[in-house]
Backbone as CSV, one residue per row, in Angstrom:
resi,resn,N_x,N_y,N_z,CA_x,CA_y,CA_z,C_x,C_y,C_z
1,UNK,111.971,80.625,133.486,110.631,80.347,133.041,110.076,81.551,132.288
2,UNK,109.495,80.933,130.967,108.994,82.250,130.568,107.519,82.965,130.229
3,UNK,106.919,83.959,130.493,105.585,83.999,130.923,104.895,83.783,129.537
4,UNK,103.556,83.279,129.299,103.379,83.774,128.544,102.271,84.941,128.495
5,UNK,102.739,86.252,127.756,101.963,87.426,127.611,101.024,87.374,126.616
6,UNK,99.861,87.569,127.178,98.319,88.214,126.202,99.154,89.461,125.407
7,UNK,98.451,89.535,124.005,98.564,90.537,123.452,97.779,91.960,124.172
8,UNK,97.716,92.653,123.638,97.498,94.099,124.386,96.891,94.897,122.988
9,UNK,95.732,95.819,123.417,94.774,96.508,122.747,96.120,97.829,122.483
10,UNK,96.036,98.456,121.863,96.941,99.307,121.405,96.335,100.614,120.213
11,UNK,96.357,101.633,120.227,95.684,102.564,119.540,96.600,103.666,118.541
12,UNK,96.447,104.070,117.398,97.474,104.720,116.426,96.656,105.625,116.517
13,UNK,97.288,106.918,117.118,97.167,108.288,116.726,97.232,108.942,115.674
14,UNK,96.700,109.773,115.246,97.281,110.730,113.813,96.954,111.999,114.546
15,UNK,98.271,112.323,114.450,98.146,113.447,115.187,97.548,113.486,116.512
16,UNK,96.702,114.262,117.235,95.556,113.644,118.267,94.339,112.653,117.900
17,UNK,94.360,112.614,116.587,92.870,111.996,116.713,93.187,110.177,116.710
18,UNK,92.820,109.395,117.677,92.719,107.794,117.566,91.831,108.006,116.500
19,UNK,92.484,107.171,115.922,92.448,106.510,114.176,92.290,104.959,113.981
20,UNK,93.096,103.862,114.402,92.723,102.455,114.696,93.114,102.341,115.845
21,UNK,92.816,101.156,115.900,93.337,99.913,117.202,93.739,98.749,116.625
22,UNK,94.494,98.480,117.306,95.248,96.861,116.671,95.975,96.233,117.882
23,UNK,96.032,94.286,117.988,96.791,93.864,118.894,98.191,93.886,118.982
24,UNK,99.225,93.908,119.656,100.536,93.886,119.737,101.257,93.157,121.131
25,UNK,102.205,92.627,121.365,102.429,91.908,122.333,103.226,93.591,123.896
26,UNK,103.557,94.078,123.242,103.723,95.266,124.108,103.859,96.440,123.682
27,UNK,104.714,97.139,124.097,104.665,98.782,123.661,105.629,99.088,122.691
28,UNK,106.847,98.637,122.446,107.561,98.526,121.711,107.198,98.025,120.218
29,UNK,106.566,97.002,120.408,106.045,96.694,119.389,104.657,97.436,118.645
30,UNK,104.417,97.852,119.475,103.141,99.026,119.051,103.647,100.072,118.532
31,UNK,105.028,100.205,118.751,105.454,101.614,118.083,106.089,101.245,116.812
32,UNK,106.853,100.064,116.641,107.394,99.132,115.558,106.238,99.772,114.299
33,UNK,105.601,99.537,114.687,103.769,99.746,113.437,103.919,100.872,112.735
34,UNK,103.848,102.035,113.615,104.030,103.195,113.220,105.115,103.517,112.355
35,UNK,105.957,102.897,112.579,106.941,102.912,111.598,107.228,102.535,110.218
36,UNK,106.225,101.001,110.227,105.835,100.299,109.111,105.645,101.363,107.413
37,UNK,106.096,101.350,106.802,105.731,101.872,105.309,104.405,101.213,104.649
38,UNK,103.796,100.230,104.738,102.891,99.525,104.236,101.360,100.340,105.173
39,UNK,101.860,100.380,106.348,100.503,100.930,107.013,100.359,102.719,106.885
40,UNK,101.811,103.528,106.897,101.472,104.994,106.432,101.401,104.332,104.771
41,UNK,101.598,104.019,103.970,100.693,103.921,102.778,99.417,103.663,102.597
42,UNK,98.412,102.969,103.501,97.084,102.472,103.840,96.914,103.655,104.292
43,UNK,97.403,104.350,105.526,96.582,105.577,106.023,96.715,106.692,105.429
44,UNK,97.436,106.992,104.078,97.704,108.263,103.072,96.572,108.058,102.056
45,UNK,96.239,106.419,101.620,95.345,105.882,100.769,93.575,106.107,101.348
46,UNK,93.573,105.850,102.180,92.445,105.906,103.069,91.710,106.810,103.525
47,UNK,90.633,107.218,103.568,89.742,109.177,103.487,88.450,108.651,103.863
48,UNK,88.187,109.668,105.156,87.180,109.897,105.524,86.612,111.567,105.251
49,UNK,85.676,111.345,105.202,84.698,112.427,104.719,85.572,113.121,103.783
50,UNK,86.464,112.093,102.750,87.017,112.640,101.361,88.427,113.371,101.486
51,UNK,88.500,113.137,102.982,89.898,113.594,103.480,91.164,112.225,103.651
52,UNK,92.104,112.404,103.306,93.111,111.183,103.697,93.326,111.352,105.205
53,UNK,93.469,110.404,105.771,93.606,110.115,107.728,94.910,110.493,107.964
54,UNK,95.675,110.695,106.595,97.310,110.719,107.043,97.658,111.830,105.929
55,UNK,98.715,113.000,106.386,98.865,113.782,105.482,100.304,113.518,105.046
56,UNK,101.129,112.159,105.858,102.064,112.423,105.228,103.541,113.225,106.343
57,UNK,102.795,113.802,107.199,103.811,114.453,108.100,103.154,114.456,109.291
58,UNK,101.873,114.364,109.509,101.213,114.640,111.225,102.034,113.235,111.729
59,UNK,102.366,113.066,112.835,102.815,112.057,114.151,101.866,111.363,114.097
60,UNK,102.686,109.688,114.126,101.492,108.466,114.232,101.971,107.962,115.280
61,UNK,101.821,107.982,116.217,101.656,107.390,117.770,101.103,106.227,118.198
62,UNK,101.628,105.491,118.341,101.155,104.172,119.552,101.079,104.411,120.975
63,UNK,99.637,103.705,121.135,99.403,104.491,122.983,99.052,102.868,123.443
64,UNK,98.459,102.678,124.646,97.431,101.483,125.046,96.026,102.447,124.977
65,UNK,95.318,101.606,124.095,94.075,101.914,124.131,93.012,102.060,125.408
66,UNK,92.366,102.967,125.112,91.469,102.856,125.891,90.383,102.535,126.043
67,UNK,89.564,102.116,127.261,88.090,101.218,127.677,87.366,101.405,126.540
68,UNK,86.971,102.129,126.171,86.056,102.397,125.029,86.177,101.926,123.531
69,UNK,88.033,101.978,123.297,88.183,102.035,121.944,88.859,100.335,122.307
70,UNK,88.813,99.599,123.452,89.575,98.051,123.339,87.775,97.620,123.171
71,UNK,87.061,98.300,123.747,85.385,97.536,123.338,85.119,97.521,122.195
72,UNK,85.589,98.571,121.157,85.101,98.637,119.918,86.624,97.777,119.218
73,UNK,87.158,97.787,119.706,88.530,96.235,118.782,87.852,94.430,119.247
74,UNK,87.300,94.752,121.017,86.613,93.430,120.655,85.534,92.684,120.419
75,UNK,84.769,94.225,120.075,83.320,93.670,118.907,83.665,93.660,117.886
76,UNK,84.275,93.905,117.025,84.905,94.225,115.828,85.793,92.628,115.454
77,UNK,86.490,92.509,116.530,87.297,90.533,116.374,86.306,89.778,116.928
78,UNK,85.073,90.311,117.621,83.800,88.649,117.953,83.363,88.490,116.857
79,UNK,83.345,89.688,115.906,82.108,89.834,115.066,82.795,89.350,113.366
80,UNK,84.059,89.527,113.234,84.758,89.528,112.162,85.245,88.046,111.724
81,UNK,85.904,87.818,111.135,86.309,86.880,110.402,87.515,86.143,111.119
82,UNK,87.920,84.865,111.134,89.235,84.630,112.248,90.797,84.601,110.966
83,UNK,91.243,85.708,111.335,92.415,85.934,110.542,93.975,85.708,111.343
84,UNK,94.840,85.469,110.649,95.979,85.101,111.251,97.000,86.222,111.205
85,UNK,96.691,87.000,109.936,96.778,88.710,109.844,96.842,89.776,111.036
86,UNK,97.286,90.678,110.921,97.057,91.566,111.840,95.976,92.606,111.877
87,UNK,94.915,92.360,112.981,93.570,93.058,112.693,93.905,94.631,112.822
88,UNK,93.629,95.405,111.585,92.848,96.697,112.512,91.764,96.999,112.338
89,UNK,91.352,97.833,113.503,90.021,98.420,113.713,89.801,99.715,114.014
90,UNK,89.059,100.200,112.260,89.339,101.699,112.331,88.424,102.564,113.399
91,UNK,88.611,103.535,114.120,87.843,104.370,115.458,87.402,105.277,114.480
92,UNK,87.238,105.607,113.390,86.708,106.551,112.491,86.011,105.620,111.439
93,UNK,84.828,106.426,111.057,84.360,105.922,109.257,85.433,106.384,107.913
94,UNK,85.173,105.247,107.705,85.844,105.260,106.130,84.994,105.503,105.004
95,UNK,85.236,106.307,103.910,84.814,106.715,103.007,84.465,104.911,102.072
96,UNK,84.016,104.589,101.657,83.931,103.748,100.643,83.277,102.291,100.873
97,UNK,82.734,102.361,102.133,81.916,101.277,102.408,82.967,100.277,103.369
98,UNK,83.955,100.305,103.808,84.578,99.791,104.431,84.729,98.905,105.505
99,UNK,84.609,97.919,105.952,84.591,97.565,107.279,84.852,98.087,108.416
100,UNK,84.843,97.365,109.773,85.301,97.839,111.163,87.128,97.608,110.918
101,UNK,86.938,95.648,110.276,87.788,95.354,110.686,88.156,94.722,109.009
102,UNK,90.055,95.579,109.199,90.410,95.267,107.935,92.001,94.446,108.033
103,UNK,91.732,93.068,107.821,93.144,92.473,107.913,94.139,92.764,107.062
104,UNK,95.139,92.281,107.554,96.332,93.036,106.695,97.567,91.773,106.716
105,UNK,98.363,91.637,106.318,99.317,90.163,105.907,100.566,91.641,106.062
106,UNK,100.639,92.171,107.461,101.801,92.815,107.257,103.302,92.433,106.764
107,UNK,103.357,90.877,106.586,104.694,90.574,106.181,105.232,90.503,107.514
108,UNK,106.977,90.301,107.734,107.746,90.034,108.790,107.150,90.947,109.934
109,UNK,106.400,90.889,110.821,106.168,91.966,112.115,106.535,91.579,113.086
110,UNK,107.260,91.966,113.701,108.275,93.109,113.644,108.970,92.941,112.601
111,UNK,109.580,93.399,111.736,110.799,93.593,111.060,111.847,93.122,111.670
112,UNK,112.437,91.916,110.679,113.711,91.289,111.510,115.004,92.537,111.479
113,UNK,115.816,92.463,112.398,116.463,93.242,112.473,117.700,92.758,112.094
114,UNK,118.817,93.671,111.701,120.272,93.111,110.880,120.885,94.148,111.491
């Protein structure tokens, strides 16, 4: 029999600082992300206070989020749009008028494997 599992609040580090939150079905797959090329291109593209969130070499980490930052992922999905996408929800301001919550059409997620 097989269970079925709730997704799980999940948080991307840069370096130390939580940077988003996004859902994922476990931990493995939360780290899958980090790996993604499409999302370190979004976070090299992306600047707060005129700074990029990603330099390119700091460590992007998948953790389980915490109380504070799964409250601000699920005001951010009551309040947002219903997407089939994968939500994130940035824990920092974005330079450019940006939303909380910015969907994304990551393509195959996970990445099929060969």
């Amino acid at each position: 029999m097989t269970a079925n599992v709730l997704p799980t609040i999940f948080t991307v580090e840069i370096g130390d600082t939580p940077t988003l939150t996004f859902e994922a079905q476990n931990l493995r797959e939360a780290h899958e992300l980090c790996h993604e090329q499409w999302l370190k291109d979004d976070l090299a593209e992306a600047k707060s206070d005129g700074v990029p969130l990603w330099d390119g070499k700091a460590m992007l980490r998948a953790r389980i989020a915490l109380p504070d930052e799964s409250a601000v992922f699920a005001e951010a999905k009551n309040n947002g749009q219903p997407s089939d996408g994968l939500m994130l929800v940035y824990l920092i301001e974005l330079d450019g008028g940006a939303t909380d919550e910015e969907p994304v059409d990551p393509g195959a997620f996970p990445p099929a494997r060969t």
